[in-house]
N, C-alpha and C positions, 0 to 999 in steps of 0.2 A: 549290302546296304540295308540297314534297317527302315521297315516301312508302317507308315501309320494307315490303315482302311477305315475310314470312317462308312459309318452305313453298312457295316459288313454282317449283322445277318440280316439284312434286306436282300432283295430277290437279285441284280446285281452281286452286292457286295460279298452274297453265300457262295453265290457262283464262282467268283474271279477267288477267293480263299482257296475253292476246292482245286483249281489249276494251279496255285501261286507255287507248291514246294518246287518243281523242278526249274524255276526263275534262277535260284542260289541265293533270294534274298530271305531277311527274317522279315514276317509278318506280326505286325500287332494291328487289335482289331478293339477300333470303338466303336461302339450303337446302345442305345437306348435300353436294349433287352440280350444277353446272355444268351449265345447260340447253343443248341444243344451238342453241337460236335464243336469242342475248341481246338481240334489235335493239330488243325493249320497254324493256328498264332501262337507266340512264343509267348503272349500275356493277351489277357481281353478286359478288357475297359468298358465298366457299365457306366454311361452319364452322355453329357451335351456338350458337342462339337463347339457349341457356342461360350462355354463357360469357362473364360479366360484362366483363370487359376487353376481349374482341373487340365486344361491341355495343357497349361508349361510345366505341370508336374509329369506329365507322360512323355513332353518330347526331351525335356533335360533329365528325366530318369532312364530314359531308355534309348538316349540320343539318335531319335532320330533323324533318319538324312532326307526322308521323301513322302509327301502326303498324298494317298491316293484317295481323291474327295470322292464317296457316292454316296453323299446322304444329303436327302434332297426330297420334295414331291415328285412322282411321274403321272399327278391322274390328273389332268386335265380339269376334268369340274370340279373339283375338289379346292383349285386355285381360282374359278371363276366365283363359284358361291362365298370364298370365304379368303381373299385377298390378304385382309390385313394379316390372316395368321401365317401365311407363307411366305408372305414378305418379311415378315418377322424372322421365321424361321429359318429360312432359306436362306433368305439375302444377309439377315444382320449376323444372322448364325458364323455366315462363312465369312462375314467381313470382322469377327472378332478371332477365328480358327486363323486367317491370314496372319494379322498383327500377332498374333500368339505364335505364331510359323517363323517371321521375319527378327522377331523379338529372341528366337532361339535357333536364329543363324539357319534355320529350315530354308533351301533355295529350290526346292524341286518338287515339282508338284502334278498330279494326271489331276484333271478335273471332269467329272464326266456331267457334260451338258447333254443338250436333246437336240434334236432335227427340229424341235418345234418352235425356234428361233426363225426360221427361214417361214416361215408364215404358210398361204397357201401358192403354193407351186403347180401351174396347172398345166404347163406345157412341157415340162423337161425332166431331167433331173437334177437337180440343185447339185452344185459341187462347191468349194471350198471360198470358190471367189462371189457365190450369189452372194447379190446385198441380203442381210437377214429383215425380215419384215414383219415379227410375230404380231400375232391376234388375240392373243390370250396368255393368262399373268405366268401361266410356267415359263414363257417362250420369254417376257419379258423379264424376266429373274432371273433364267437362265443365262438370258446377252449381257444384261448388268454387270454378274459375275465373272462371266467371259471377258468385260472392258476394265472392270475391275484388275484382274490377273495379269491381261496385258500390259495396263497401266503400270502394275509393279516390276514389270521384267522391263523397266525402262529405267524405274527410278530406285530398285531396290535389286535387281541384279537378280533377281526371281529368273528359275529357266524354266518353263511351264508346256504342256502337252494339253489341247483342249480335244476333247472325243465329243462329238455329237452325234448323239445316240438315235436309229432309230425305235419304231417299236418294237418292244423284245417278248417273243414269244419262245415256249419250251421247257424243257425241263433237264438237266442230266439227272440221270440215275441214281447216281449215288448222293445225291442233294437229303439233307436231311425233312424238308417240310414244302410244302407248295403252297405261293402267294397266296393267299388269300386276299385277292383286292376284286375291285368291281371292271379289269379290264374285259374287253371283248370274248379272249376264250374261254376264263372263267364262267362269263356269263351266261356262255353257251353250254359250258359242261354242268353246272350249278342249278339252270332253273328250266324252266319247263315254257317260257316264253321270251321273246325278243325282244325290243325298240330299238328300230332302226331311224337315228336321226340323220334323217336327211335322205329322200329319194328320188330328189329332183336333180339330183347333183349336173352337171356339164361334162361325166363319166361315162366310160360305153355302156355301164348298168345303170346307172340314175343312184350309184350310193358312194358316200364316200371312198378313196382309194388309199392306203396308206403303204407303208416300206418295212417288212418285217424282216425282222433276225432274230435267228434261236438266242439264246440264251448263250452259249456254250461258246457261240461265234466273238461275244461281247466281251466274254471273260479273255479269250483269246486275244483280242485288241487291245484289252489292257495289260496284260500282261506282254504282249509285243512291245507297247509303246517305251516302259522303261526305259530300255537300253536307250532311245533315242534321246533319252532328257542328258547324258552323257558327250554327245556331238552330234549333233543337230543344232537350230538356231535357240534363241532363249524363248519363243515363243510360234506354236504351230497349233493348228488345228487342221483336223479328219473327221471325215463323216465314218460313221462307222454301221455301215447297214446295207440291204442286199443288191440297192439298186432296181428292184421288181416293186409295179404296181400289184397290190391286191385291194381288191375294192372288200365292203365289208361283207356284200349280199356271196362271195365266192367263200369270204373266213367260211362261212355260216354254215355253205350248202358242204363243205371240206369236213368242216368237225362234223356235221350230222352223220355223214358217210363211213367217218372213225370210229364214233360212239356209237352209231348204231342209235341213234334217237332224229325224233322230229320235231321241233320248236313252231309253235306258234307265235308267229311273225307279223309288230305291229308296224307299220310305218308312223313315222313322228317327224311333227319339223324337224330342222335342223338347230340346234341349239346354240346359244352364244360362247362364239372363242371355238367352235369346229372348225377343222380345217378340211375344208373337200377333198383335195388332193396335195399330198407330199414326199415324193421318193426324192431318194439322197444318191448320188456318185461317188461308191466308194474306192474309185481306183487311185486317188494320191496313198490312202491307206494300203493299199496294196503294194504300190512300188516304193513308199520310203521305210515301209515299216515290216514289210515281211510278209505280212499281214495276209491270209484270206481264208474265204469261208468255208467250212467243212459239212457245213448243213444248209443248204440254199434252196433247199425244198420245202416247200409251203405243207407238204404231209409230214413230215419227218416232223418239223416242228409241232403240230397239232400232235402227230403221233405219239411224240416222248412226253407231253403230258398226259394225252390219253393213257399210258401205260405206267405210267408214274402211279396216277393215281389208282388204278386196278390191280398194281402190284403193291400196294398199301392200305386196300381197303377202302380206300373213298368214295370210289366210282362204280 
């Protein structure tokens, strides 16, 4: 099956590349900027997901059969301060990629959304049947697209896999570059002081709690899910994340301990569109898909970017 990776050198989409050859499918990769290792895709495509005449030139030259969507925002504040550019992006982006999909007989499709659909969750673990009740614009752009997708595996015969995603920390080895974004471990390994928003939380530390998975475990669930668009129903969704509380004050004191450093730690309100608490239940993922975690350790993940970057100089 030839497959299209949109977002593929993003932090995701570099990951799930590096695992894809022993899948049997051919990989093509579109994103914004030219990865430094192309040796996974059979062709790589610089431009936007959004821009109708440039995808029907990629899916009818290269006929492909299935779109594995991960190009998207994952930072939270980034779609609070600045809405209208994500919704642009994100939402319109992928409601012009669909019709450009459906327009070229494309019927299969992984989408990878977020756990941060499900809002804040403060007594359980959310599994596949919570009501979703997000708080902030990723989570609502995320579900749109989610109703979106469904929407079309009714009336256009679309068979779709929806992955929501928790937060994804770690690194494999053999990755050619490390995120550079402003999430939590970065920040911790990057700068010499903290903000923690939110200390008052209704948590057994008073910080927020969130649901981490390595990197490696992620690429792994999409590459499961495949086979599934094949037989299975035309439309499912899986949480895809560890199941474990970590609150932020535990991230913090874990990486100091790795790195061998100390942060100067400020307490800050809690900001608009945080979520206090949210783990996922990933056991449907488990039993329909194959599916499970190889890295479920909160060190391990810390650890393999600590070592990423000391094994290249950064750190």
């Amino acid at each position: 099956m030839n497959v299209l990776l949109t977002g593929a050198t993003g932090y995701i989409g570099s990951h799930c590349a590096l695992k894809f050859a022993p899948s049997g499918h051919t990989l093509f990769g579109l994103d914004f900027f030219k990865p430094e290792n192309t040796a996974p895709f059979q062709q790589f495509y610089v431009g936007d997901h959004g821009n109708m005449t440039f995808i029907h030139s990629i899916l009818q030259g290269e006929r492909i059969e299935c779109i594995i969507h991960a190009s998207g925002s994952s930072h939270v504040m980034d779609t609070v301060e600045d809405p209208i550019k994500y919704y642009g992006n994100d939402l319109m982006g992928t409601i012009f990629l669909l019709r450009a999909a459906l327009e070229n007989n494309v019927k299969k499709i992984i989408f990878l959304s977020s756990a941060q659909v499900y809002g804040n969750v403060k007594q359980y673990a959310a599994n596949e049947n919570t009501v979703p009740n997000p708080i902030n614009p990723i989570g609502k752009i995320k579900l749109a697209i989610e109703q979106l997708i469904e929407s079309l595996t009714f009336s256009q015969d679309l068979h779709a896999i929806i992955l929501r995603i928790a937060n994804v920390m770690g690194m494999d080895p053999n990755a050619a570059t490390f995120p550079q974004n402003s999430d939590l471990l970065s920040l911790i390994l990057f700068e010499d002081f903290i903000d923690i928003f939110g200390d008052n939380c209704t948590t057994a530390d008073h910080t927020p709690e969130r649901d981490f998975i390595h990197i490696s475990d992620v690429a792994s669930a999409i590459i499961s899910a495949l086979p599934k668009l094949n037989y299975g129903p035309k439309y499912s969704i899986y949480n895809i994340g560890s199941g474990r509380p970590h609150s932020v004050k535990n991230i913090i004191e874990t990486a100091e301990n790795i790195a061998h450093k100390k942060l100067d730690i400020k307490p800050k309100q809690r900001r608009t569109g945080e979520i206090e608490r949210l783990v996922i239940n990933p056991s449907l993922a488990r039993r329909e898909l194959g599916w499970h975690l190889q890295y479920p350790q909160l060190e391990y993940m810390i650890e393999s970017s600590v070592n990423w970057l000391r094994n290249h100089g950064e750190l």
